[in-house]
N, C-alpha and C positions, 0 to 999 in steps of 0.2 A: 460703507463700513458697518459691518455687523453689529448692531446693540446684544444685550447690554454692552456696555466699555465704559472704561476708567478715563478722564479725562484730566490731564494734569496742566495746572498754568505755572510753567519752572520759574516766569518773571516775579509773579508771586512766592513765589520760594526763596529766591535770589533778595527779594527785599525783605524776607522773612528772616532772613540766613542774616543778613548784614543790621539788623535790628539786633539780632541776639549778640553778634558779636560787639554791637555798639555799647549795648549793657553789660556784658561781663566785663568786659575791658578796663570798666570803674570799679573793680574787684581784682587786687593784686594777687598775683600766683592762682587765677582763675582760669580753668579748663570744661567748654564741654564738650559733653559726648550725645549722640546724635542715637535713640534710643530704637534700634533697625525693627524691633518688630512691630512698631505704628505702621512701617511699609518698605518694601523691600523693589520696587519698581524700580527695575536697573537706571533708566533714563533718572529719576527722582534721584538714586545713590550717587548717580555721576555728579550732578549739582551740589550734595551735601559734601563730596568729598572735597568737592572743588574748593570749596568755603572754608574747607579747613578742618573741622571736628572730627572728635574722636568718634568712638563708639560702643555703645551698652549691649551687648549680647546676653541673650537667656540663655543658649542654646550652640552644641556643635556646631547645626546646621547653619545657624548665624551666623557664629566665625567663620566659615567657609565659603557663605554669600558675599561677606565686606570682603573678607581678603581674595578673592574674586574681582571682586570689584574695583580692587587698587588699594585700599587702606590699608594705614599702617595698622601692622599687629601688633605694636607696642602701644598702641593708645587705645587700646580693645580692653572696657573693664565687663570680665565674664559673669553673670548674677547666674542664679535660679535656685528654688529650692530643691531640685530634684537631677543634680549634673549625675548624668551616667558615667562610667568607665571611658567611654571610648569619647565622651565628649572633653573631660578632663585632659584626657591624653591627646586630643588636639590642643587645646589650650596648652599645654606644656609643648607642646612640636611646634608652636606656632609662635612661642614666644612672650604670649600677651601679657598686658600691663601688670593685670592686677586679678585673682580671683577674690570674688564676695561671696564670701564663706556663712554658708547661713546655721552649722548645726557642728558639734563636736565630730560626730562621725563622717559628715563630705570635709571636715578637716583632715582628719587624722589618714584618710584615703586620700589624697591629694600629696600628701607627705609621703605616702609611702610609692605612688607612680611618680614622683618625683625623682625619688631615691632609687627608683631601677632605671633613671634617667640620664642620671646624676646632675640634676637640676635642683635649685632653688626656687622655690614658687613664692613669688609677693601676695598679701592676702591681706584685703578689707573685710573686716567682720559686721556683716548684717545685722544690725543693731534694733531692735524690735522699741520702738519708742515707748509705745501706748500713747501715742499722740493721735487722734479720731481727725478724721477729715469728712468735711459738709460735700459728700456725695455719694455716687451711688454706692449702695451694699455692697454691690461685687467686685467694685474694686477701691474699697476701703483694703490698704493694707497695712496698715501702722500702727494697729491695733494686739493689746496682748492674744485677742481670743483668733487671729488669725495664722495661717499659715507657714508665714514669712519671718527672718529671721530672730537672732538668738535675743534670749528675755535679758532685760536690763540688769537683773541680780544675776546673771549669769557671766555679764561682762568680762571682767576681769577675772576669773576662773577660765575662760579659755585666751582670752591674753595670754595670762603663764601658759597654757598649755602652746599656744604660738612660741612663745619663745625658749620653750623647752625641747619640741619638735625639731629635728635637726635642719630639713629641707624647706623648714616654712619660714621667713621672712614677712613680719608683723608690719602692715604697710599706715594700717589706717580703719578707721570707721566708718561705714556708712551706713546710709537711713534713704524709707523711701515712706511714704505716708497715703500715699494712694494716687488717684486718675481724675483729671477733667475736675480742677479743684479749682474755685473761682475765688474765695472766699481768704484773702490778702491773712487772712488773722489763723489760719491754719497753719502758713508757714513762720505767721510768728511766732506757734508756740511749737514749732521742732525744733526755732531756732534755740530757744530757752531751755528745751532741753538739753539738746546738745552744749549748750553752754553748761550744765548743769553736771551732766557725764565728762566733759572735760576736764572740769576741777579735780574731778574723780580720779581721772589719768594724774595729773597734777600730783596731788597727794600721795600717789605713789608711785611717781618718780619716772612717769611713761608718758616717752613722747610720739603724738599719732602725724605722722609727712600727709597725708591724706585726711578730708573730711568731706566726703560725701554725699549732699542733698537729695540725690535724688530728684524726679523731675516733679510731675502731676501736675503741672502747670494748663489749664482747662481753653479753649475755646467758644466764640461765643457759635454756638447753634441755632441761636433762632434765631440775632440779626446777622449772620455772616458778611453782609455788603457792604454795612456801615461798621464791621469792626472787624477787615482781613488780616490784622495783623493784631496777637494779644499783647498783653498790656508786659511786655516785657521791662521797663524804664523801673516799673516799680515792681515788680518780680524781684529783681537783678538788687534792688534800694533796699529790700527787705532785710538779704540773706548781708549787703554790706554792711547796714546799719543797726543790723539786730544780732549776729553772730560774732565772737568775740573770738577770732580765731590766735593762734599762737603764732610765734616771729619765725617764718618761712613755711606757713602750713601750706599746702595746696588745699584749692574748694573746687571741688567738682559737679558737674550739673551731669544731668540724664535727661534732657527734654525728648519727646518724641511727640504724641499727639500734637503739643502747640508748633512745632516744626513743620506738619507737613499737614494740620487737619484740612486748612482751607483752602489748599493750592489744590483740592484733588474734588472731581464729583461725578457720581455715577449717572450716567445717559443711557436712558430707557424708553423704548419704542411699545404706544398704547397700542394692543391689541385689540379690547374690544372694552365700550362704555354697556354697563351694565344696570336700566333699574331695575332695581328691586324694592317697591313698598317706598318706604319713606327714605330709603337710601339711594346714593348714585356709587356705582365700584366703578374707578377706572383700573381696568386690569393689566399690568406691563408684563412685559418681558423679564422684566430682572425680578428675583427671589430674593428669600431669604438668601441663598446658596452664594448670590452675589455681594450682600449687605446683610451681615447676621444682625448689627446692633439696635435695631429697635427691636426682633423678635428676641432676642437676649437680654436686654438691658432697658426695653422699652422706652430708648434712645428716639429723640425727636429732632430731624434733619428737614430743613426747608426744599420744598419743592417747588418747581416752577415750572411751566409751558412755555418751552423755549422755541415752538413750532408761532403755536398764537397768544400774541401780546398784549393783544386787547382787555379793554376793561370790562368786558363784559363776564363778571365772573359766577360761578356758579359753586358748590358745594361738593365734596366728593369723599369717598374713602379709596384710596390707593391701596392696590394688593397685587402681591402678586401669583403665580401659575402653582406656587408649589403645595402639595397636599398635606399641608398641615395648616387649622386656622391661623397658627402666627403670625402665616407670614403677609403682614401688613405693616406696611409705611408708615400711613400714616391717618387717621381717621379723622374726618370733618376739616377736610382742608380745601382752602380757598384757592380756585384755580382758574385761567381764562378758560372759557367754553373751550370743551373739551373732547377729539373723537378720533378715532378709530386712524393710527400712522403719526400720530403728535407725537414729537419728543420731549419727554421730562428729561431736567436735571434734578438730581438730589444733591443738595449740597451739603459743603464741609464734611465729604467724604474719605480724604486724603490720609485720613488717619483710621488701618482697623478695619477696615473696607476691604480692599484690594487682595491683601496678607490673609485675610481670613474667610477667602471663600472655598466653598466646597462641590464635593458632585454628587451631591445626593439627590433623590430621582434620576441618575448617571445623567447631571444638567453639565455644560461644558462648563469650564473656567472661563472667567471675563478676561477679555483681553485692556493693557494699559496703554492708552495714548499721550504725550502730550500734545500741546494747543498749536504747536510751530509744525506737528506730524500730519496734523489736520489741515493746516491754512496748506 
């Protein structure tokens, strides 16, 4: 089998899948969706589907992956701040749940490809908290000074415009706060807000069928072994015991990263041990082009020598072939003696990995296994 590759444990999935649904489930009129751009590995989408969940789409090309894949396109809630024409207009030809409407004008355009449709389009409005979350810059999204959707004083001015709109159907709220978020007291303060903006609704006389959350639910990275499944019990404890929702609201989840980070991990074939000076490079096969997020996010994924076991360990910086200094793994990492045909795994790959490789230096795309393709 050619390295780099993607290497998937679906059994791990499978107990992942049935953990989440263990926890929602103590959450009445509780639905999630299964956030496809963490990873789109058909074998991976077969298991998610199978389990049951909906799904979060950014993107056309998303809803064309799931429903491909067998999912229902009525449980497809569509996000992005940037829906094109022809993406919207799959979302209306396809039926789906729900647009999340991030800005007055992808509103007001979504009403009008409706209306040469002659469809009604259901719409949650991306609700910009200013809720901050303890992680990294780039995908902090919940913040006023970012990208993502509409500001809190703007709420209810496009409400009325929802309900003035003839082809829109005003479904609901949602919120997203950001990625790989560990820190329990983040989601209790979106829940607080959103408790805060629904009295709002309240007072004048507007009631939201849908609320939201959004995922950002984080994994652990550095111990992955001792904790392959996140802390969903109390995830799930949070959003019951601290969101004050209304008599028949739906709550909606959007997990992806904790869905699929640890079932998945990239295997990389050592080309050559390299010293230099006070350093040792082990150099692989895999790039950045395979695993953008440490050279992006200077993201830290455990490695291991799955070749030799042994305790004899030595010191190393992992990088790989591509011609830019970033792309490196990972600097000063402990590994068993180390040489020339060993196989690395990097792990808690599963998420963000796979979905986001490229071919720059025209390097090939990794191909994705699971663990039953292997045996």
């Amino acid at each position: 089998m050619t390295t780099p590759y993607y290497l998937y444990d679906t059994e791990l999935l499978k107990k992942t899948l049935d953990e989440i649904k263990k926890g929602a489930a103590t959450i009445e009129n509780s639905f999630v969706h299964y956030a496809v751009k963490a990873c789109t590995n058909p074998k991976v989408l077969e298991v998610i589907r199978d389990a049951g969940l909906g799904i979060d789409c950014v993107s056309g090309g998303e809803i064309e992956v799931v429903v491909n894949a067998g999912f229902d396109p009525s449980r497809i809630m569509f996000a992005g701040v940037g829906k094109a024409d022809w993406e919207i207009q799959t979302a209306l030809d396809n039926n789906i749940e729900c647009f999340v409407v991030e800005s007055i004008p992808e509103l007001e355009v979504i009403n009008e490809f409706a209306a040469k449709k002659g469809k009604i389009a259901d719409v949650c409005l991306r609700i910009n908290p200013n809720v901050g979350a303890h992680t990294h810059a780039n995908i902090v999204t919940g913040l006023s000074e970012n990208k993502f959707g509409i500001n809190m004083a703007d709420m209810m001015e496009v409400i009325r415009l929802c309900q003035e709109l003839p082809q829109i159907n005003f479904k609901g709220l949602h919120f997203h706060i950001g990625s790989q978020i560990l820190e329990m007291d983040d989601f209790e303060a979106l829940c607080r807000r959103v408790n805060e903006l629904q009295d709002k609704l309240d007072a004048a006389g507007i009631h939201a069928e849908i609320i939201d959350v959004g995922g950002g639910l984080g994994i652990d990275y550095e111990h992955p072994e001792k904790h392959p499944i996140p802390d969903f019990e109390n995830y799930f404890s949070i959003f019951r015991n601290k969101l004050k929702l209304r008599k028949g609201q739906e709550l909606h989840f959007e997990l992806g990263r904790s869905v699929v980070g640890q079932c998945g991990r990239l295997i990389t074939k050592v080309l050559y041990v390299k010293n230099s000076g006070p350093k040792q490079f082990v150099i692989v096969d895999a790039g950045f082009t395979d695993l953008i997020r440490p050279a992006l996010y200077g993201a830290h994924h455990r490695i291991v020598n799955i070749t030799n076991t042994d305790d004899d360990m030595e010191t190393y910086d992992v990088v790989g072939p591509i011609c830019e200094s970033s792309d490196v793994f990972d600097k000063d990492v402990r590994l068993s003696k180390t040489k020339r045909g060993d196989l690395l795994a990097i792990l808690s790959a599963g998420a963000y990995g796979e979905i986001m490789a490229s071919q720059y230096n025209c390097r090939r795309l990794p191909k994705g296994y699971t663990v039953d393709e292997i045996d």
